[in-house]
N, C-alpha and C positions, 0 to 999 in steps of 0.2 A: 344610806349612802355616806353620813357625815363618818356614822360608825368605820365604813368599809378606808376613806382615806386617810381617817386617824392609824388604821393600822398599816398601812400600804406608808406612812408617813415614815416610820425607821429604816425602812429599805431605800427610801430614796436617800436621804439623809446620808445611808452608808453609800450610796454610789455616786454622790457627790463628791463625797471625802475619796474616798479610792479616786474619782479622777482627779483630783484635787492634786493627789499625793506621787501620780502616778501619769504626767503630764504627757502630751505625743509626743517622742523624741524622733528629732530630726536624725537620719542616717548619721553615723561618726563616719569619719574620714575614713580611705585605706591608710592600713599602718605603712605602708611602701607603695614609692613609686617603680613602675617596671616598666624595665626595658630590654629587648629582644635584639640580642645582633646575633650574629654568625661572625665568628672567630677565627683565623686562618691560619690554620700551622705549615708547618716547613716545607710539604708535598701541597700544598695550594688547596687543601682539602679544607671546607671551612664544619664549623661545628657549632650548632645549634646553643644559646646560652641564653638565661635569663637572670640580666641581674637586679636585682630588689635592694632599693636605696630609702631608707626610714625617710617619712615625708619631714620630721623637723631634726633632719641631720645635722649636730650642733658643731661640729666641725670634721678634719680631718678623721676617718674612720680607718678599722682594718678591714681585711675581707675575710671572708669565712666561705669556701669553695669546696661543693659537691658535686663529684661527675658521675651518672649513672644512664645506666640504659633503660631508666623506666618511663621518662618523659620529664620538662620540667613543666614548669607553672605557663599558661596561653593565657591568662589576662590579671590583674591585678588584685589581691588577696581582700578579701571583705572584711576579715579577723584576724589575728594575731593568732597563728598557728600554736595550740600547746607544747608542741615541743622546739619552738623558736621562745617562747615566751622569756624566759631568762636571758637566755643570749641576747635578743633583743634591750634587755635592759641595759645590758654591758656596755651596746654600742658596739656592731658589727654591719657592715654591707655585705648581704648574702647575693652569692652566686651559685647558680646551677646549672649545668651543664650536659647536653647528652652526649654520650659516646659516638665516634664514630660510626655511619652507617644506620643511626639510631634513630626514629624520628625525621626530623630536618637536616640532621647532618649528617653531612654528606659522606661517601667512601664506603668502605664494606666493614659492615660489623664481623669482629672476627671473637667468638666466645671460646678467649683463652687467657691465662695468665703469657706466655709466653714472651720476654722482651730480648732480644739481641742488643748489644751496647756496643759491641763489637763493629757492625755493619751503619756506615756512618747516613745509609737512604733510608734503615728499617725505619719503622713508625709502628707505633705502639701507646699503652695507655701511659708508661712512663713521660716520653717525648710531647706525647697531646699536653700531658697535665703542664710539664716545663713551658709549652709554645704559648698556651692559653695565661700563664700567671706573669710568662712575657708582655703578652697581650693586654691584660688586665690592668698590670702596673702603670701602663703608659696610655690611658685610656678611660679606665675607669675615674671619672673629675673626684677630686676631694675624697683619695684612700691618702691612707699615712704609709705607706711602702711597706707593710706588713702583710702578709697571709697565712692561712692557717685550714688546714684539709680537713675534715670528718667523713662518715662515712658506714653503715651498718650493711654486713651482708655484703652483697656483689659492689653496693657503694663501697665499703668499709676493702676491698681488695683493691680499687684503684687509689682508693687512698694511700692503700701502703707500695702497690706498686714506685709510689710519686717518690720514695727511698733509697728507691738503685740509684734515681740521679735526681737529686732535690737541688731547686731551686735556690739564689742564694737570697730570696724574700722567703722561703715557706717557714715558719720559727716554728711551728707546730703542727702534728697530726693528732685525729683520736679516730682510731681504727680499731671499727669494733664489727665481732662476730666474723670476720670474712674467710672463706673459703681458702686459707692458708694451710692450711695440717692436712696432705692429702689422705692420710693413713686414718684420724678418724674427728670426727666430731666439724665436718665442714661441711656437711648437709650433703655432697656427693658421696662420700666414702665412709664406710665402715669397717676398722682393721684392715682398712687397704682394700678392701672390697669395694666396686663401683655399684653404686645406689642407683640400675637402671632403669627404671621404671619410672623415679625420679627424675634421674637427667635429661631419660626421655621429655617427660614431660616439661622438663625446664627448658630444654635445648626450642621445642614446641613453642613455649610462651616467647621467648626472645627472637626465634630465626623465620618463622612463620608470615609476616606481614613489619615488616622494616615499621611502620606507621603504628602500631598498636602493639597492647602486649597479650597475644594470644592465650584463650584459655581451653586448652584442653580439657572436653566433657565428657562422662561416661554414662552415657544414658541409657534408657532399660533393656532388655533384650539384649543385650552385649553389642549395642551400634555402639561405634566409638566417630566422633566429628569431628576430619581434619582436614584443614584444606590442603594436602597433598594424600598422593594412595601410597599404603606401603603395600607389598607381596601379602598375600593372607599369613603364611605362618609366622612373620612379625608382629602384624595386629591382631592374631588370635593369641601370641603369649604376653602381648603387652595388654590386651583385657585380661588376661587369668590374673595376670600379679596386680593390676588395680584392683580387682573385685579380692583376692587375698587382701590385700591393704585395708580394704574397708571393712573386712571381716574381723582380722586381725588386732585393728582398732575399738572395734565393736568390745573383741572379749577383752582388752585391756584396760577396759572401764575408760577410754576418751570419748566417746560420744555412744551412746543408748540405738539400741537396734534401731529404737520407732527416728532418732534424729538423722539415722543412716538414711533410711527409705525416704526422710524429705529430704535430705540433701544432695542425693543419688537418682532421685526420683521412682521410686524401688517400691514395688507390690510388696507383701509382708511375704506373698507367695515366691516372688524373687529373690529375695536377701536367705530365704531360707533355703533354697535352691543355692544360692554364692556360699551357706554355710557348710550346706551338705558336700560338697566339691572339696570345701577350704580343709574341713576335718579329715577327708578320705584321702588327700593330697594328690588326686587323679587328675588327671587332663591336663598335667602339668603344670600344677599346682603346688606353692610348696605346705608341705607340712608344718604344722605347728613344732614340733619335736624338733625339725631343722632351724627352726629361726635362732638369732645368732643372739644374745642376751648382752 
């Protein structure tokens, strides 16, 4: 026995030290305090906003305001987001905000660039972003009268929308990747060609449930799951060109047959069935030889 806790005796010794070394830590604070209002632009429409105030805010700050239609933040961040991490060093009050009809806020989401400046009742993503940095200025305690827009993707399009008619606090944007160049590389179009299939699917995830961001499935057997019906000969061509996409993908070495069939939920019997169709370019399908390079 004496033998058995001499040896037993360097393991403990290490698990002393390790706790030793390696104390309970008590939870850290959140890096921000949040708070939720609804923001009312010009048509009495209010809009859902969340803004995040560093909890040792060492004085007057700028803001840094994102408007998108994907949702923002419902309670207070546990960690220091990786891609706030810098900005946060600099010393910023972030704001986020959903689009109209988006979420909590209120009015009709309308998926378009579209602004009239002309028409002095339109209301658009221009006029929201101007009424909210109105709003914000005189409202938000302890900003230094600065703002400054970002924004990636459908973000990154309201950002630049905020151009046609900028505010006289916005000192800066950084508008990136958005849906600007309709003719090619905007994620709808290619060479002026509309990416239907796509759109479809995108228009789905946004317009589908005001409250969540829809996700369009294509499950086995060619069921497609949406919660509205379209005519059969719309959702049997918008199956052909998702199973072509997956196919498509497949031979251009982004994802491995076997990763298709988990991702798709696809028998090996099925995927080879989508390939056989995709190759022969029948049922209206398109051909390999027609895709656009």
């Amino acid at each position: 026995m004496r033998s058995l806790n001499l040896l037993l005796l360097p393991f403990v010794l290490l698990a002393i030290s390790v706790a030793q070394e390696n104390p309970s830590q008590t939870p850290s604070k959140p890096p921000f305090k949040l708070q939720e209002v609804m923001i009312p632009v010009r048509d009495g429409v209010h809009l859902q906003t969340a803004i995040l105030t560093p909890v040792d805010q060492p004085g007057p700050l700028p803001i840094l305001f994102r408007r998108t239609p994907y949702g923002v933040p419902e309670k207070p961040l546990e960690l220091m987001p990786a891609s706030l991490k810098e900005l946060a060093q600099d010393g910023y009050i972030f704001v986020i905000q959903n689009l109209r009809g988006r979420f909590k806020s209120e009015g009709k989401f309308d998926l378009t660039s579209r602004v009239d400046l002309n028409d002095p009742k339109a209301t658009n993503e221009t006029t929201d972003a101007y009424d909210s940095i109105e709003w914000l200025l005189k409202n938000v305690p302890n900003n230094n009268g600065k703002i400054g827009m970002y924004g990636v993707s459908y973000d990154g399009l309201t950002t630049a929308l905020t151009l046609l008619h900028p505010h006289p606090a916005l000192k800066a944007i950084s508008e990136q990747a958005s849906p600007v160049d309709q003719w090619m590389n905007d994620d709808d179009h290619r060479y002026g060609a509309l990416r239907l299939s796509y759109d479809f699917e995108y228009a789905v995830y946004e317009e589908a449930d005001k409250t969540a961001n829809t996700q369009v499935v294509t499950p086995p057997k060619s069921a497609v799951v949406l919660p509205f019906q379209l005519p059969p000969i719309t959702t049997r061509r918008w199956v052909a060109r998702r199973k072509a996409e997956v196919v498509a993908a497949v031979h251009a070495g982004m994802l491995s047959a076997l990763e298709a069939c988990r991702r798709y939920r696809l028998s090996p019997e099925e995927f080879l069935e989508w390939e056989r169709h995709y190759l022969a370019g029948d049922l209206g399908w398109p051909r390999p030889a027609e895709r656009v390079h």
